[in-house]
C-alpha positions as CSV (number, residue, x, y, z in Angstrom):
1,X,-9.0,-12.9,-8.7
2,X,-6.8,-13.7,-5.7
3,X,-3.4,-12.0,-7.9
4,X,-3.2,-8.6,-8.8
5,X,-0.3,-5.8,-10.0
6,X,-0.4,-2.4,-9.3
7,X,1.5,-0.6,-12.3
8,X,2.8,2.5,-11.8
9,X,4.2,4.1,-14.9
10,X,6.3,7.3,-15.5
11,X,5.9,8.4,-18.9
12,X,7.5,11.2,-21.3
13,X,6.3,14.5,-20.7
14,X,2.8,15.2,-22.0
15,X,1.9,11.9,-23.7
16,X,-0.6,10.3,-20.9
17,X,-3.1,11.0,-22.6
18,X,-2.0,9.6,-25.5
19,X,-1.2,6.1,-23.7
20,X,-4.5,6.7,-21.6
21,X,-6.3,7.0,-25.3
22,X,-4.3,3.6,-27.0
23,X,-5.1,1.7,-23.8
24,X,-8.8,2.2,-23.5
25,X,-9.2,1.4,-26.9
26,X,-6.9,-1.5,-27.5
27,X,-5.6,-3.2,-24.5
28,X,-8.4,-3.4,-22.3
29,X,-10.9,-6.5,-23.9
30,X,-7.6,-7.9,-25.9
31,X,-5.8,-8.5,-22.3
32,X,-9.6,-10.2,-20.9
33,X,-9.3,-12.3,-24.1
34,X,-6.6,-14.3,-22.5
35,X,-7.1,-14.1,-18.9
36,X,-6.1,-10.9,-17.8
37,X,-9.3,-8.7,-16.1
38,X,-8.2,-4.5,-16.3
39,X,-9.6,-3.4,-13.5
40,X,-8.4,0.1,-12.6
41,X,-6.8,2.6,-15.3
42,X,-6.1,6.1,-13.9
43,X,-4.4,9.8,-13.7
44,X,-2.2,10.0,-10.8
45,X,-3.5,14.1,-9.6
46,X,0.0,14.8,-8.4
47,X,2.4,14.1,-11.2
48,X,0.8,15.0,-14.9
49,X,3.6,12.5,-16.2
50,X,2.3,9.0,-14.3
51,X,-0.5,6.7,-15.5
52,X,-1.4,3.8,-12.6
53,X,-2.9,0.8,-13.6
54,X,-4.2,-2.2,-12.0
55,X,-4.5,-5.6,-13.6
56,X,-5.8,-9.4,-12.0
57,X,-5.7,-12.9,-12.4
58,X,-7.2,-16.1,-11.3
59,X,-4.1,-17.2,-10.0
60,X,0.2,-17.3,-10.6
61,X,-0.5,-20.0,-13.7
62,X,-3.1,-17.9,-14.8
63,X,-0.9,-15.0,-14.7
64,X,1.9,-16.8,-16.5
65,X,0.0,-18.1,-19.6
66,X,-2.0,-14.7,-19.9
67,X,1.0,-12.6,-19.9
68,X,2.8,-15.2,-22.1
69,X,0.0,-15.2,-24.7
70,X,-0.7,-11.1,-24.8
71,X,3.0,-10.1,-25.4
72,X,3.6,-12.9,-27.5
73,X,0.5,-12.1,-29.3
74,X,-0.5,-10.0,-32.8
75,X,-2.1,-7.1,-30.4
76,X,1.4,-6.1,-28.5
77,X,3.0,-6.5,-31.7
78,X,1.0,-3.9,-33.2
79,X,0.2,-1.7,-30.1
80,X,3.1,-2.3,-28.1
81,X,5.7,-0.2,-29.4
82,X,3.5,2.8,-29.7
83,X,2.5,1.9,-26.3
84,X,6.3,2.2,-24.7
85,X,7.7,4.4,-26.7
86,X,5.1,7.0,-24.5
87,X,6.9,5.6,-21.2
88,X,10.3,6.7,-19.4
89,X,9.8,3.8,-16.8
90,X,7.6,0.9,-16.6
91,X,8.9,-0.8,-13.7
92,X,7.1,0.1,-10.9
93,X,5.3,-2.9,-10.4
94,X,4.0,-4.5,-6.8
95,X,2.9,-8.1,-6.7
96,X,-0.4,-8.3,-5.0
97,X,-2.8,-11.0,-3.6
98,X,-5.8,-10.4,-2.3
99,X,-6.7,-10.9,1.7
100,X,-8.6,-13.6,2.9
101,X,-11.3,-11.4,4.3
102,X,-11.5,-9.1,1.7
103,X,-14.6,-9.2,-1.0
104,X,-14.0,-10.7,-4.6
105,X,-13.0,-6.8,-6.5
106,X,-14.6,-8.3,-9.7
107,X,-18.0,-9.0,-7.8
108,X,-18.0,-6.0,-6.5
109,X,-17.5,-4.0,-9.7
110,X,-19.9,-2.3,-12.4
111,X,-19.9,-2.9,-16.2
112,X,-17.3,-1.6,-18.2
113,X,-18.5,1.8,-20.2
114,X,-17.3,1.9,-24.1
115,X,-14.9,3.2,-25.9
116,X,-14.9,7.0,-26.1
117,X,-16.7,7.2,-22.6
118,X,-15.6,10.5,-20.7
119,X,-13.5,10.1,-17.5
120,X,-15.6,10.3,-14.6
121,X,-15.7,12.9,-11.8
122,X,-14.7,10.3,-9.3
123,X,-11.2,9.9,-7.4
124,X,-10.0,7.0,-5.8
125,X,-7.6,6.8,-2.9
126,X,-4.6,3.9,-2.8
127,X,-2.7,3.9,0.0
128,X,0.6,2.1,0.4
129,X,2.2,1.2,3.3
130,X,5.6,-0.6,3.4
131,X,7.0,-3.2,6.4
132,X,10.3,-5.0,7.0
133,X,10.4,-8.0,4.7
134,X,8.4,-10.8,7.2
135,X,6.9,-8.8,9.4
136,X,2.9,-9.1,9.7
137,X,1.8,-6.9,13.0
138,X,1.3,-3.8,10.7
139,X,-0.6,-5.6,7.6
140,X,-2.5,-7.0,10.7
141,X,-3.1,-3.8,12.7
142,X,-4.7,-2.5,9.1
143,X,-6.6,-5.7,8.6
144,X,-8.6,-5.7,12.2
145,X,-8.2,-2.0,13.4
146,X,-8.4,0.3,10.6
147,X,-9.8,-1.5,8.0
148,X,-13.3,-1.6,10.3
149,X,-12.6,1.5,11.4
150,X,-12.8,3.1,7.9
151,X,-16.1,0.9,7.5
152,X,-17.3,2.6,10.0
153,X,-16.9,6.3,9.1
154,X,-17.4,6.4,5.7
155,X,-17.0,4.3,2.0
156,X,-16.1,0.4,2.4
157,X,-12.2,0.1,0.9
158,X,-12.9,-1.3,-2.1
159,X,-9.9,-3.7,-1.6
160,X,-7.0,-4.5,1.0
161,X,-4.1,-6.1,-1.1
162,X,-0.8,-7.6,0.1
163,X,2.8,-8.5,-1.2
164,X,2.4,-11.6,-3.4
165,X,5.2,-14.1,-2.2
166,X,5.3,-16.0,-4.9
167,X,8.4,-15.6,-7.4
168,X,8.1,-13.7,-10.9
169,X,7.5,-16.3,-13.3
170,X,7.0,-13.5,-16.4
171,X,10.5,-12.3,-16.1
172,X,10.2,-10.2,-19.0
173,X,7.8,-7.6,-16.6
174,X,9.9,-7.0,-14.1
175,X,8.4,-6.6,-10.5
176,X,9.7,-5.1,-7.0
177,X,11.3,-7.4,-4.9
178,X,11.6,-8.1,-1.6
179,X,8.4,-6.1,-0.7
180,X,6.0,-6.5,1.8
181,X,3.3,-3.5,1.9
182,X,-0.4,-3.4,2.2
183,X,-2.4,-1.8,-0.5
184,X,-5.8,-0.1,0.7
185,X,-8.0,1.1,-2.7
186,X,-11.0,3.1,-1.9
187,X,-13.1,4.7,-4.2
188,X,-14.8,8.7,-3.5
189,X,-17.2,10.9,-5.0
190,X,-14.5,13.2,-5.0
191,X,-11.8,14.2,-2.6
192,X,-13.6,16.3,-0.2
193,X,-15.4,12.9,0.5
194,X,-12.0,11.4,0.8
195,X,-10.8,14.3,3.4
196,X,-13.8,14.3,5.9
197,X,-13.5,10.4,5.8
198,X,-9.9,10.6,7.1
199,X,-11.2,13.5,9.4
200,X,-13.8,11.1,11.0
201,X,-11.3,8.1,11.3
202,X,-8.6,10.6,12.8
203,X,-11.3,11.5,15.4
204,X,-11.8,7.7,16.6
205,X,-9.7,7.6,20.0
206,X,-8.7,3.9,19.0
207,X,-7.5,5.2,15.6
208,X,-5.6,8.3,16.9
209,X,-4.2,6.7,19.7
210,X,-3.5,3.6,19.2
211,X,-3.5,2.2,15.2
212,X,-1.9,4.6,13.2
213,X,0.9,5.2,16.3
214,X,1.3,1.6,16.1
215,X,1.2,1.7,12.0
216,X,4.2,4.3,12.2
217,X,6.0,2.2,14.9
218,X,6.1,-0.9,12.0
219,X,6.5,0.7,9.5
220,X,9.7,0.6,7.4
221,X,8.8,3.9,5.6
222,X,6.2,6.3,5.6
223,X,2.6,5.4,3.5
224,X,2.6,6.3,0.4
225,X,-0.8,8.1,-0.9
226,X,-1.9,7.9,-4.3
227,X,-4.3,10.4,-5.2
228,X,-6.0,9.1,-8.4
229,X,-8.6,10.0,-11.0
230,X,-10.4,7.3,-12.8
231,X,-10.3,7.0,-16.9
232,X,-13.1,6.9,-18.9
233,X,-13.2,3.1,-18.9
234,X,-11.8,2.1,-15.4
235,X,-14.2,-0.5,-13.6
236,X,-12.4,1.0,-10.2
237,X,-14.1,4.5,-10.1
């Protein structure tokens, strides 16, 4: 699944769990029906109001004629407006392709639990870091310093993503444009695990000296962490 988007929703105050309820039971296996594969639903720990989702497909066609068919379709029109009328802002959206050296996510996933399952005490990490539009020495500095650096010290990123160039097709889901960020997912026991791993890849002399130095020095703002806690029925967990 070489096209991916990272959803980041802000939602009216004190219904996530009530959108987090809807989509676990009704939009997960009805968006797979059509060629859509959820693969990450979750709480973001540092704002009570944001749900994060993260959704891929074969490829742009695939994405088209999926999205085309779901919204189009009899589930949205019975889900959908009980779905958005829990959101403030649904917008946030990055356009994301995977790396050529990085492993297939649905491979590398487990089976989906049911309906009803409880949240898991997992957290995953996603960190975003943003670069001038065209500008590859900092997606590249991740890529072939850090990436095997955090293989080294602790758990294998799940997934490096990257800015998807390709235009919006499904203008009706708007998207961020003119991006070009790198996307690391990596999934934790909890976030203690998460802190010594960063511990251990601050103590690398390459890492602390030269990498992230070199990450700040390209990039056009500073990374963005997302701190997240997998729902009941995320495959990412």
């Amino acid at each position: 699944m070489p096209v991916f988007e990272l959803r980041q929703y802000t939602l009216r105050p004190g219904r996530r769990d009530e959108l987090i309820e809807l989509f676990d039971r009704e939009l997960v296996e009805t968006q797979e029906a059509v060629g859509a594969r959820v693969l990450g639903q979750f709480r973001d720990l540092d704002d009570p109001d944001r749900f994060v989702w993260l959704r891929g497909f074969r490829d742009m066609e695939t994405r088209h004629r999926a999205l085309t068919d779901f919204y189009g379709g009899p589930v949205w029109a019975e889900h959908g407006p009980r779905a958005n009328d829990t959101m403030a802002d649904s917008d946030d959206v990055l356009l994301l392709r995977a790396t050529a050296t990085d492993p297939s996510l649905p491979g590398a996933l487990p089976a989906r639990p049911p309906v009803g399952a409880p949240a898991p005490d997992r957290f995953v990490s996603a960190t975003i870091w943003s670069f001038p539009p065209g500008r590859q020495d900092g997606i590249a500095l991740i890529r072939d310093g850090l990436l095997p650096a955090l293989r080294r010290t602790g758990p294998a990123p799940l997934a490096l993503l990257i800015t998807e160039p390709a235009p919006n097709t499904f203008t009706r889901l708007p998207v961020r444009t003119g991006e070009n960020v790198a996307v690391l997912l990596t999934p934790y026991p909890d976030e203690h695990a998460h802190r010594q791993h960063l511990a251990a890849l601050e103590a690398l002399p390459l890492v602390r000296d030269e990498i992230l130095p070199g990450l700040e020095r390209e990039q056009s703002a500073a990374a963005h962490l997302l701190r997240l806690a997998p729902t009941g029925r995320s495959l990412i967990a």
